[in-house]
C-alpha positions, 0 to 999 in steps of 0.5 A: 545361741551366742553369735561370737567372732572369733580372730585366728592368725599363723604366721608358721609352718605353711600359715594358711593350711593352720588356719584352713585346719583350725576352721575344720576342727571349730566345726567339730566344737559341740554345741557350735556352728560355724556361720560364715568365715573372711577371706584371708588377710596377709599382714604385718606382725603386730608387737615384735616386727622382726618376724614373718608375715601372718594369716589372719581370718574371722570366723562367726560362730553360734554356740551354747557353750559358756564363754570359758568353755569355749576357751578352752576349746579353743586352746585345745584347738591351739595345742594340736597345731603346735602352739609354743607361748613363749614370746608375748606378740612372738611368732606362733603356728596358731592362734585363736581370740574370742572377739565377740561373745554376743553382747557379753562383757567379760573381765576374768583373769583368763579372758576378756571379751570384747578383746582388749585389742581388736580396736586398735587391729586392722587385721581384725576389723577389716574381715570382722566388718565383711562379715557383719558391716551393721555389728554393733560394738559393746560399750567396754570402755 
């Protein structure tokens, strides 16, 4: 089993019942537990500052599915809430990012893993370290 983290984050159409709706449905992947699940950070936009707050959680995973696989059950998950990309950074009902996929380094022209930004964002770090404050960071510089 792969222990991956995975960041969501709302910031539409009641925020913290997309998130609360998602975390359900990641239970239903095949081949994937869910482990523990932060509390629920309330912050600024990230990018485009004109929008509303969002929700944001990290959830830990196990699972035998392959990194894109689980990608595109993560989009699927996406999908059912309404996700529109439009606007890069822009507003969203819902949005799912592989963090972490065990100790993997990913480059594909659809997923990267670490993610590129997770470093730079406190909404990540912050429940990322309550969830594993001894995780060990791959070297993808």
């Amino acid at each position: 089993m792969n222990v991956c983290y995975l960041s969501l984050g709302s910031n539409q159409k009641n925020p913290e019942r997309q998130i609360r709706q998602a975390i359900k449905e990641i239970k239903q992947i095949p081949s994937t537990c869910l482990i523990k699940v932060s509390r629920l950070y309330w912050n600024k936009a990230w990018g485009f500052e004109n929008q509303q707050e969002f929700c944001n959680v990290v959830i830990e995973i196990r699972t035998t599915l392959l990194p894109h696989k689980l990608l595109k059950w993560c989009q699927k998950i996406e999908n059912r809430h309404k996700r529109v990309r439009r606007k890069f950074w822009g507003p969203r009902t819902l949005d799912i990012d592989i963090i972490l996929y065990g100790y993997r380094l990913i480059r594909t022209k659809d997923l990267i893993v670490p993610h590129p930004c997770f470093l730079l964002r406190d909404f990540v770090l912050v429940p990322l370290r309550e969830l594993n404050s001894n995780l060990k960071i791959p070297n993808y510089t």
